[in-house]
Backbone as CSV, one residue per row, in Angstrom:
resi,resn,N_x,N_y,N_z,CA_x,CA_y,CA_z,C_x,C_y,C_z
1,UNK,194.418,179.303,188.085,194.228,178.055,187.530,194.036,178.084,186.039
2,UNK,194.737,177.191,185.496,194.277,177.323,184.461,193.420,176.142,183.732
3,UNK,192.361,176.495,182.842,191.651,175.862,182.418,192.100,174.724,181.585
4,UNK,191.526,173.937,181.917,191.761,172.211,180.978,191.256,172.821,179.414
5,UNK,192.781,171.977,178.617,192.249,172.559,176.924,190.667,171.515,176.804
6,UNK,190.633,172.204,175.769,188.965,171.385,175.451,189.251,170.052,175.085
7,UNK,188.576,168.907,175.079,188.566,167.932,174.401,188.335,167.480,173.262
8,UNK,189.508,167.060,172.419,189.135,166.861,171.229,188.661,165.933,170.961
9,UNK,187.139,165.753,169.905,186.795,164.384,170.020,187.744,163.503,169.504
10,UNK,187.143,162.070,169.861,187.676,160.948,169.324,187.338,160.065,168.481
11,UNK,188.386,159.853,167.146,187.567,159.854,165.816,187.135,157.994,166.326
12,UNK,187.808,157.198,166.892,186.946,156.180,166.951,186.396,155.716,168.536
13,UNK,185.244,157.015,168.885,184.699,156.537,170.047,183.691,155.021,169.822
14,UNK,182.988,154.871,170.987,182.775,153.719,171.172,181.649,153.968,170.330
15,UNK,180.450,154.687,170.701,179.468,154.848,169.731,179.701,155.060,168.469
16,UNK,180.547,155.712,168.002,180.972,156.156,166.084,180.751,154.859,165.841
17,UNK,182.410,153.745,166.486,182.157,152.252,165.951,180.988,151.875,166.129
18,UNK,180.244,151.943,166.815,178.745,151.097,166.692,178.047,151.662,165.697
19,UNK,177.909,153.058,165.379,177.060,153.449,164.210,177.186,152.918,163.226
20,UNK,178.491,153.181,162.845,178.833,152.664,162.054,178.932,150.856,161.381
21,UNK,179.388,150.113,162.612,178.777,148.880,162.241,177.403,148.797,162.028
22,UNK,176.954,149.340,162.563,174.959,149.407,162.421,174.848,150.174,160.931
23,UNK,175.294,150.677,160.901,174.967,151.582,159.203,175.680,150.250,158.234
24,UNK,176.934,149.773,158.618,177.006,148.886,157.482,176.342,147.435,157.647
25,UNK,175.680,146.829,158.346,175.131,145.808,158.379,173.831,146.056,158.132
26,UNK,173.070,147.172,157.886,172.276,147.490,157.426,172.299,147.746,156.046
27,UNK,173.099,148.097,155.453,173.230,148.301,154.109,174.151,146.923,153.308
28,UNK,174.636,146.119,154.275,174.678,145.019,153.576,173.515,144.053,153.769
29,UNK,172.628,144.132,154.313,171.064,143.586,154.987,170.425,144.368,153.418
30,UNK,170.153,145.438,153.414,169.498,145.950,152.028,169.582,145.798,150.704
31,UNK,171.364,145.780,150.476,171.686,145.107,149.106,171.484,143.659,149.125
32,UNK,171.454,142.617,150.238,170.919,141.693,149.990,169.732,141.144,149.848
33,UNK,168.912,141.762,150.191,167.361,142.081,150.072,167.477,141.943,148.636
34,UNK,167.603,143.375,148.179,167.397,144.029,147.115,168.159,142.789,145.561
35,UNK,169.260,142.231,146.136,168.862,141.301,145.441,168.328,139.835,145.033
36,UNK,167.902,139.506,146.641,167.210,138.341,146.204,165.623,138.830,146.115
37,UNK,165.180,139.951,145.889,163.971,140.510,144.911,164.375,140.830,143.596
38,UNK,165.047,141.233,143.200,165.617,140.931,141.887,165.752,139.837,141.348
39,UNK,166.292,138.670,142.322,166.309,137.584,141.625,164.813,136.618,141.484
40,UNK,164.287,137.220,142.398,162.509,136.590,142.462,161.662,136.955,141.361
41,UNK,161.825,138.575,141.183,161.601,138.756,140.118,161.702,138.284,138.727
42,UNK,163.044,138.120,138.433,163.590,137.851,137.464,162.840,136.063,137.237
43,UNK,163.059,135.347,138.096,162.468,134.113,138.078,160.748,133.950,138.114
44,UNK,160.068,134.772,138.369,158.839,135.067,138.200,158.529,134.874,136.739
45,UNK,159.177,135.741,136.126,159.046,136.249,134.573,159.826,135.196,134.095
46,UNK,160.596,134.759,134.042,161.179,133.376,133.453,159.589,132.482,133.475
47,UNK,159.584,131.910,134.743,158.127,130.863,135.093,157.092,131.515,134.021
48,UNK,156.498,132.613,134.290,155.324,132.947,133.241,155.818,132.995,131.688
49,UNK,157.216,133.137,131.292,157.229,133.057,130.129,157.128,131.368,129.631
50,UNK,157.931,130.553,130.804,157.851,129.203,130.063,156.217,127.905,130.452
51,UNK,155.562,129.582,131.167,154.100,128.609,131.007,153.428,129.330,129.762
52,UNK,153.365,129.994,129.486,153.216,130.516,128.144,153.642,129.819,127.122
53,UNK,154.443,129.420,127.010,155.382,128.085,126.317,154.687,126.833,126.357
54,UNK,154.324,126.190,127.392,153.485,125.505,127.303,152.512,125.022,127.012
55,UNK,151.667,126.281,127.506,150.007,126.337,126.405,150.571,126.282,125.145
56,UNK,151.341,127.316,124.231,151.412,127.289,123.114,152.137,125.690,122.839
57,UNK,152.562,124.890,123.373,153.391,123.594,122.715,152.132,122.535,122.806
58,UNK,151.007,122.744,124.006,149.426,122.010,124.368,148.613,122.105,122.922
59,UNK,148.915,123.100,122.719,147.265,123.648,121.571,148.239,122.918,120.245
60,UNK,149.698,123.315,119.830,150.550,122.135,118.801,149.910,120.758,119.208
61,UNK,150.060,120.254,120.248,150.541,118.722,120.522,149.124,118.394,120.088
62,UNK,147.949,119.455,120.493,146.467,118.772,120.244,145.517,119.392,118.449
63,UNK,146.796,120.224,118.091,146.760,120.396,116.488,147.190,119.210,116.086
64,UNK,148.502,118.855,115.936,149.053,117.485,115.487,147.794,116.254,115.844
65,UNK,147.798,116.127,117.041,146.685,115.242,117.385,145.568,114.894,116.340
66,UNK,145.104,116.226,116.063,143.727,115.908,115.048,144.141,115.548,113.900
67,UNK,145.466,116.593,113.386,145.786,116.289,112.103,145.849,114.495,111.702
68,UNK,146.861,113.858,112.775,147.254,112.776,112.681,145.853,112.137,112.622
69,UNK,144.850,112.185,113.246,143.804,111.522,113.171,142.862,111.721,112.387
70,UNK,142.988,112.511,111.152,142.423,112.898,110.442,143.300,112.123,109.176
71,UNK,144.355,112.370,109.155,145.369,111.753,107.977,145.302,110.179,108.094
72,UNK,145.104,109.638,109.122,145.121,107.952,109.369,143.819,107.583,108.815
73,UNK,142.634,108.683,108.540,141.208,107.569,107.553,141.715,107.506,106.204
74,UNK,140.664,106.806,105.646,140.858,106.210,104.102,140.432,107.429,103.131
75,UNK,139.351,108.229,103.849,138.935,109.283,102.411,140.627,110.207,102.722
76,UNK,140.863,110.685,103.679,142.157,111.369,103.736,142.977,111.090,102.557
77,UNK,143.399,109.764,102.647,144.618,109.085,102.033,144.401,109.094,100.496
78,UNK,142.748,108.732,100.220,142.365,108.974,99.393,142.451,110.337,98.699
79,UNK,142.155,111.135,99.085,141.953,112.668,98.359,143.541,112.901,98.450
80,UNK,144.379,112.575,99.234,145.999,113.108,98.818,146.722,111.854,97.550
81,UNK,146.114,110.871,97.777,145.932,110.100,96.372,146.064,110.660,94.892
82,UNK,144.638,111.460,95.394,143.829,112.028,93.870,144.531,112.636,93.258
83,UNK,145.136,113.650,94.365,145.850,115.094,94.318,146.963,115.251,93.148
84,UNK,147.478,113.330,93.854,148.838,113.086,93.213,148.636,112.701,91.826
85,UNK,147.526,112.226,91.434,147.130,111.621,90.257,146.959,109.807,90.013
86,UNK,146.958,109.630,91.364,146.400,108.235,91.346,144.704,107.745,91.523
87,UNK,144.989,106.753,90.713,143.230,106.470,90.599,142.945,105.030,91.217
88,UNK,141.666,105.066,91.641,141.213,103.635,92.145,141.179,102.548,91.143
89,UNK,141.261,101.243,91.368,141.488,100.325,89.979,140.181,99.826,89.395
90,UNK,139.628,99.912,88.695,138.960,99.751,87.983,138.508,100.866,87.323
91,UNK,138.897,102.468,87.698,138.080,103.605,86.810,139.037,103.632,85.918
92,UNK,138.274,104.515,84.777,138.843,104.462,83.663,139.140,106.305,83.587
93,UNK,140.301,106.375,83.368,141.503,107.826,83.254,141.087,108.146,81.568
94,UNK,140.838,109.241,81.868,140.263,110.097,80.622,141.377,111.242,80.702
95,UNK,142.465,111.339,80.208,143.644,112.723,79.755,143.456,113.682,78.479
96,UNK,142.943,114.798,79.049,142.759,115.827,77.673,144.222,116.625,77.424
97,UNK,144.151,116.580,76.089,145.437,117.317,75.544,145.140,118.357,74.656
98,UNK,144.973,119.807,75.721,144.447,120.591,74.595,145.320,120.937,73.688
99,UNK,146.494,120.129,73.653,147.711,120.717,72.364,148.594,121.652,72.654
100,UNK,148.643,122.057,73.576,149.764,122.768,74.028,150.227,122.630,75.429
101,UNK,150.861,123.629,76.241,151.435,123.549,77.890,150.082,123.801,78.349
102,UNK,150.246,122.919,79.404,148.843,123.433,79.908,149.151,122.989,81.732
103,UNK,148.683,123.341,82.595,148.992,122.986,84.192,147.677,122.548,84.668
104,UNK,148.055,121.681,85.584,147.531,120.786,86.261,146.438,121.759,86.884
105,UNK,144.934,121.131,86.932,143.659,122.203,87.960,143.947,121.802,89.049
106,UNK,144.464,120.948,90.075,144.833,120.617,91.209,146.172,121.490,91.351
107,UNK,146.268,121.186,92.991,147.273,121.591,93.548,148.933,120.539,93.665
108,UNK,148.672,120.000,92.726,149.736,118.600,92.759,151.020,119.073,92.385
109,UNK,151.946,117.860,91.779,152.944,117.980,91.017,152.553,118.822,89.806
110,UNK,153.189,119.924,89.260,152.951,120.943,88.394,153.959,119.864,87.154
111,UNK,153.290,119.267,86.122,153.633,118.462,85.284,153.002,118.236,84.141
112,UNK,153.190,118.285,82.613,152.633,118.161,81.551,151.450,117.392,81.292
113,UNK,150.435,116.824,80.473,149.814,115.615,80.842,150.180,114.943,79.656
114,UNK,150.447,113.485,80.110,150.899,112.368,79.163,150.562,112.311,77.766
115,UNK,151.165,112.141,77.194,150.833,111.927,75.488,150.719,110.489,75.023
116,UNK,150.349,110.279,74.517,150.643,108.834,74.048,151.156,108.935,72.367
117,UNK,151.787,109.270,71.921,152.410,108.700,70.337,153.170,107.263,69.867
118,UNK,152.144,106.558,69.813,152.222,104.980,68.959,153.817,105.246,67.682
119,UNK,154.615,104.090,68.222,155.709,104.608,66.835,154.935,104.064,65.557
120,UNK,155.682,104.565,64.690,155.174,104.268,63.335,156.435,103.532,62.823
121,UNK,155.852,102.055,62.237,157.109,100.745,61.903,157.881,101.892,60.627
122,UNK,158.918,101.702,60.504,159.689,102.028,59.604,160.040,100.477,58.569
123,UNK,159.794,100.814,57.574,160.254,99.562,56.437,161.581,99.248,56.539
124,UNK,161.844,97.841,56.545,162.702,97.370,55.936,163.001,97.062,54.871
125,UNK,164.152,97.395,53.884,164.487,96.807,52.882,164.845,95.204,53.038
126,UNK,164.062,94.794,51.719,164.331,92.776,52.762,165.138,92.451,50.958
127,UNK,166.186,92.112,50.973,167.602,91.600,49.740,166.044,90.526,48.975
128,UNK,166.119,91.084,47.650,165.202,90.303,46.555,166.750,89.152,46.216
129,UNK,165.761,88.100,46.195,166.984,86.405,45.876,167.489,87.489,44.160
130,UNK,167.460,87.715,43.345,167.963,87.909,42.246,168.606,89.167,42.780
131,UNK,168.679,89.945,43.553,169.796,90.869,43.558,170.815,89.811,43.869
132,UNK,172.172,90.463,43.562,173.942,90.501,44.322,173.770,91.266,45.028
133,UNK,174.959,90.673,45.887,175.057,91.988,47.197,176.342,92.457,46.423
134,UNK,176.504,93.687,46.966,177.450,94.614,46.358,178.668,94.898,47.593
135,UNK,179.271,94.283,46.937,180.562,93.927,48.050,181.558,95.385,48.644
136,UNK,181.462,95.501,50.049,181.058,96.840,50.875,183.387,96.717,50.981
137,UNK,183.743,97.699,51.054,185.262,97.812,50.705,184.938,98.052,52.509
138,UNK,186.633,96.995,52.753,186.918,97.074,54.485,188.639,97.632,54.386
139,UNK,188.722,98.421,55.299,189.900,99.644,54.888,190.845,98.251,55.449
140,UNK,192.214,98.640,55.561,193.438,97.534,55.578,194.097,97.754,57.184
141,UNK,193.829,96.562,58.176,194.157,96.838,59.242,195.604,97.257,59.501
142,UNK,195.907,98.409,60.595,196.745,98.225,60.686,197.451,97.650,61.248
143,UNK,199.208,97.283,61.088,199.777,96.757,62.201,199.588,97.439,64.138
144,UNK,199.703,96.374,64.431,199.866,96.509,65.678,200.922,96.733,66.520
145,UNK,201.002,97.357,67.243,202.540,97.928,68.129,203.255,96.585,68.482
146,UNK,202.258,95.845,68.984,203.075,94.880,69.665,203.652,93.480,68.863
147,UNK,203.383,93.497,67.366,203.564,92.712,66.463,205.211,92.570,66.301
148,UNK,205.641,91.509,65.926,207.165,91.478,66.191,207.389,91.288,64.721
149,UNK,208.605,91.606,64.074,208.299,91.674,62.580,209.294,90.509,62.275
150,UNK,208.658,89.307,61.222,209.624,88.233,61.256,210.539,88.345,60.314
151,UNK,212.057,87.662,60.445,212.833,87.458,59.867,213.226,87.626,58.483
């Protein structure tokens, strides 16, 4: 008798295919995992960065807040007034000129301080009745282009 050859396996027995579907539905089960934790992640850190954002835009909105309510009284308006060089009406503005460039002790417009120089009248010569006037020479017009020359 002779012996049966051996059996060669079979590359797609029934179990291989099952491992194998089981190995890849598992590893498409893992990469999908793997990235909707990635994407959780990723959105985690987004959220904490734009609450971070927030506080910092809270502590602005309640800076502005004071500022604005600080800028809306009268001494406020007043002292940025001053700054500028405006005065209340009735005081009286005293400007020193030590004679040369000199800058403003405030923090204002960086600007000279006013001078005042009064003109000084210049004389007129006023025609004495016994002068003549002395008759002033007027040069000789010329013709004009558009003058037509007569006959």
């Amino acid at each position: 008798m002779k012996a049966a050859p051996p059996e060669r396996p079979r590359l797609f027995a029934p179990r291989r295919v099952l491992a194998i579907v089981v190995a890849v539905a598992c590893g498409w089960a893992a990469y999908g995992l793997y990235g909707e934790t990635s994407q959780t992640r990723a959105l985690d850190a987004r959220v904490a960065q734009l609450k971070a954002g927030n506080v910092d835009l809270a502590a602005q909105i309640a800076q502005r807040s004071l500022e604005i309510s600080e800028a809306s009284s009268p001494a406020w308006i007043e002292s940025q007034a001053r700054k500028l060089g405006f005065v209340m009406p009735g005081e009286r503005v005293y400007v020193l000129d030590p004679g040369g460039n000199s800058s403003p002790s405030f923090e204002g417009v960086p600007a000279a301080p006013p001078t005042f120089d009064p003109p000084t009248p210049t004389p007129t010569p006023t025609p004495s009745p016994t002068a003549t006037p002395s008759p002033t020479a007027t040069p000789n017009p010329a013709p004009s282009a558009s003058a037509t020359p007569s006959p």
